[in-house]
BAFI-3210 file (N, C-alpha, C; in Angstrom, 3 decimals, decimal comma, padded with zeros to 6 digits):
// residues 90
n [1|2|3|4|5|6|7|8|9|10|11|12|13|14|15|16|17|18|19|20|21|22|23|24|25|26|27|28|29|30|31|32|33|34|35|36|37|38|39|40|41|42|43|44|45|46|47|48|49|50|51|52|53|54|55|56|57|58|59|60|61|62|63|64|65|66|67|68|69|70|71|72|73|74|75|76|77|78|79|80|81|82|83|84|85|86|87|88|89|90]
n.u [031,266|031,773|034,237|036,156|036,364|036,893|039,586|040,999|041,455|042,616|044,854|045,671|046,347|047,951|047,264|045,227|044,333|042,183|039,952|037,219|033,810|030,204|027,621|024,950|021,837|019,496|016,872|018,061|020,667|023,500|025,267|028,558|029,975|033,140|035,625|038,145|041,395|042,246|044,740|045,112|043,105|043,812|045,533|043,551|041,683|043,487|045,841|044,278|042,003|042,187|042,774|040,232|038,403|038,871|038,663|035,814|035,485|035,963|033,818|031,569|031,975|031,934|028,871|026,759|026,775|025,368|023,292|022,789|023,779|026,319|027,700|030,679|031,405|033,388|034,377|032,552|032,145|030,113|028,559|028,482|025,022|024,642|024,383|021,435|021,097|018,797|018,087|019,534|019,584|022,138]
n.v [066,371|063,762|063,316|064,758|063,164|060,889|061,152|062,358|060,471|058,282|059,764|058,838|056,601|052,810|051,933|052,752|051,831|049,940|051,235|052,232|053,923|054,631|055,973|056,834|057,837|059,479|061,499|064,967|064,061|062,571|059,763|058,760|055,750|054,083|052,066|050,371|048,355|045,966|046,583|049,051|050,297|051,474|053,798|055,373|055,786|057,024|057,629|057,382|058,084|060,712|061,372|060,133|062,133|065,146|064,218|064,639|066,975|068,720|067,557|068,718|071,304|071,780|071,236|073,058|074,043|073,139|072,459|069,745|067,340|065,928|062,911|060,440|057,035|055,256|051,909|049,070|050,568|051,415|054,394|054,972|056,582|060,164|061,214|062,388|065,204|065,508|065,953|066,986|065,794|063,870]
n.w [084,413|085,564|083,411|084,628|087,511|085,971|084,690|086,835|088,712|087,178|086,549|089,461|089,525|089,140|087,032|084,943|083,052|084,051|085,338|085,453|085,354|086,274|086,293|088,226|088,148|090,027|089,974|090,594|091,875|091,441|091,462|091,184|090,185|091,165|089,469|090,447|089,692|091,891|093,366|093,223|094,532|097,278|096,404|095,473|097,738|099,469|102,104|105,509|103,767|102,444|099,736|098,827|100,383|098,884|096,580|096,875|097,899|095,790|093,918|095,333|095,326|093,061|092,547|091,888|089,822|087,623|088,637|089,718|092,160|092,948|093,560|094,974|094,486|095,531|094,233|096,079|098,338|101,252|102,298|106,265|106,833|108,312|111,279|112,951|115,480|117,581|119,768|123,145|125,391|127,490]
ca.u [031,802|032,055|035,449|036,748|036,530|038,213|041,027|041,554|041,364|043,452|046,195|046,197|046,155|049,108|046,655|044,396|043,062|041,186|039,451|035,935|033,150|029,104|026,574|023,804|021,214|018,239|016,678|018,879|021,549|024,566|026,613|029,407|030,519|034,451|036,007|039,644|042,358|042,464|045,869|045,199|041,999|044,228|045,941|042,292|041,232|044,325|046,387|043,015|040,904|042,379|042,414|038,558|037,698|039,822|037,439|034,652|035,481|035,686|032,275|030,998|032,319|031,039|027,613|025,740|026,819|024,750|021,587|022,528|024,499|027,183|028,713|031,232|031,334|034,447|034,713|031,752|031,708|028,627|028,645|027,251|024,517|024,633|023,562|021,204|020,564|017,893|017,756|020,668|020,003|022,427]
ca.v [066,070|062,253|063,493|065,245|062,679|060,185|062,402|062,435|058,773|057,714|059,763|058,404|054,504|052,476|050,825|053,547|050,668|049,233|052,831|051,409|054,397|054,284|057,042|056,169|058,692|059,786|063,046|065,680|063,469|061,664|059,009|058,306|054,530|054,002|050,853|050,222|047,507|045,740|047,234|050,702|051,144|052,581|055,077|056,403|056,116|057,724|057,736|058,438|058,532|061,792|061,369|060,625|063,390|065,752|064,449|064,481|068,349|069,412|067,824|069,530|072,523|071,726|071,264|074,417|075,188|072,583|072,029|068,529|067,308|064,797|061,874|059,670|055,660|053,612|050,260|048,823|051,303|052,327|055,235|055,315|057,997|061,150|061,325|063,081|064,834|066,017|065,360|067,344|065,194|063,118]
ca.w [085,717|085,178|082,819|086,084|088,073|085,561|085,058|088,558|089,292|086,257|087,005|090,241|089,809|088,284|085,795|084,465|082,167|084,274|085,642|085,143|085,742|086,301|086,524|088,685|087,946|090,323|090,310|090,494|092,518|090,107|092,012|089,693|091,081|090,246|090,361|089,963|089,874|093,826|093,897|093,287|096,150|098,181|096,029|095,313|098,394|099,953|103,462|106,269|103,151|102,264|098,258|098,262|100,483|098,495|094,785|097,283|098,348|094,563|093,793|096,200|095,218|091,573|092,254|092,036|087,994|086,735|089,476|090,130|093,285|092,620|094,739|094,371|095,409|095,526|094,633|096,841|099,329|101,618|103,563|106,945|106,757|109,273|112,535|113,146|116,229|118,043|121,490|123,187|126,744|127,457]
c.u [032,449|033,747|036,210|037,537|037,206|039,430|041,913|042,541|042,300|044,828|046,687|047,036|047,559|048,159|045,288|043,882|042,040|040,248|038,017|034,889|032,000|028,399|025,351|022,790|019,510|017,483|017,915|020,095|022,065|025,424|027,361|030,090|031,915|034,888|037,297|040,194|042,232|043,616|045,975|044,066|042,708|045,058|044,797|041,731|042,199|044,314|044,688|041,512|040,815|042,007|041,058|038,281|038,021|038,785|036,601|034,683|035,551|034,397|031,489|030,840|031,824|029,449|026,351|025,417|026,126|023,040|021,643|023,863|025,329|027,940|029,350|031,292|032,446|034,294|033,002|031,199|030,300|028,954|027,488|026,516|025,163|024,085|022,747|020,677|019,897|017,374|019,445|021,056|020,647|022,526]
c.v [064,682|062,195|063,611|063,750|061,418|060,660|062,086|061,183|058,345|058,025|059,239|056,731|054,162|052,054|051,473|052,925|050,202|050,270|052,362|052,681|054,711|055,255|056,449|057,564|058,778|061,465|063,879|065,315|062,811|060,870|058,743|057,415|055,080|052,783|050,528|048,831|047,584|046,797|048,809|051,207|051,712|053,862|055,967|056,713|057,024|057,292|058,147|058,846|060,228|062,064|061,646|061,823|064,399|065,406|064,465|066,364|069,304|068,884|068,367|070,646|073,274|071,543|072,122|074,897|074,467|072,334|070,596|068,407|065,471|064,259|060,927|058,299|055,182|052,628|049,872|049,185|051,110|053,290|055,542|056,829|058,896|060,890|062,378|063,929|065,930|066,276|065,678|066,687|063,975|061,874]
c.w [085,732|084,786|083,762|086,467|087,279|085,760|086,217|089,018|088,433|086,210|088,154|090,658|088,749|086,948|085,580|083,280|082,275|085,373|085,166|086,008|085,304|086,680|086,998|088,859|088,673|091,089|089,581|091,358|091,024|091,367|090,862|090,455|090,187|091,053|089,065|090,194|091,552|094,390|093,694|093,725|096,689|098,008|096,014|096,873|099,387|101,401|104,318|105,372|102,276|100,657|098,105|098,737|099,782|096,847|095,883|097,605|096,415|094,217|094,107|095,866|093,474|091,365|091,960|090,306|087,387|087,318|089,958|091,087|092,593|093,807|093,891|095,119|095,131|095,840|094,978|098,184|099,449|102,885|104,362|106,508|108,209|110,261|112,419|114,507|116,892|118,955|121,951|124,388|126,586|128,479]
res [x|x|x|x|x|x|x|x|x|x|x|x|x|x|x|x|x|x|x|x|x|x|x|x|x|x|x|x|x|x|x|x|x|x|x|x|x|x|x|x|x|x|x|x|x|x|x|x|x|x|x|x|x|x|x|x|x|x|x|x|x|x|x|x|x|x|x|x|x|x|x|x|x|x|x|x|x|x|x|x|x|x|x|x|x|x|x|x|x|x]
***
């Protein structure tokens, strides 16, 4: 998967040199950090964020063939968690 998601990322960036990626391994979860050239965050991350969601909708879609669930981090991202909710009064 890791390959994938180079792939991806390398064709996207002007400077697929500096394509720098980190497997953070717990459980059956994989974050795979990626961290690019300043000037090519926003090719990866795309217009609205569209690029990531777009590798974030094929991981997704890859996770079942191996048993482990894969995410991806850009850069120094953190994503808020979910709401969750439980209480429908407003």
């Amino acid at each position: 998967m890791k390959q994938v998601i180079e792939l991806i990322v390398k064709s996207l960036v002007e400077k697929p040199e500096a394509v720098v990626l980190e497997d953070v391994v717990d459980g059956d979860n994989v974050t795979v950090k990626v961290k690019v050239a300043d000037g090519d965050m926003g090719r990866v991350i795309g217009k609205g964020g569209a690029t990531v969601t777009a590798i974030r909708t094929i991981l997704k879609n890859c996770n079942s063939r191996d048993g482990k669930r894969y995410f991806i981090q850009i850069g120094d991202e953190v994503r808020a968690p979910r709401k969750e909710f439980t209480d429908a009064s407003y």
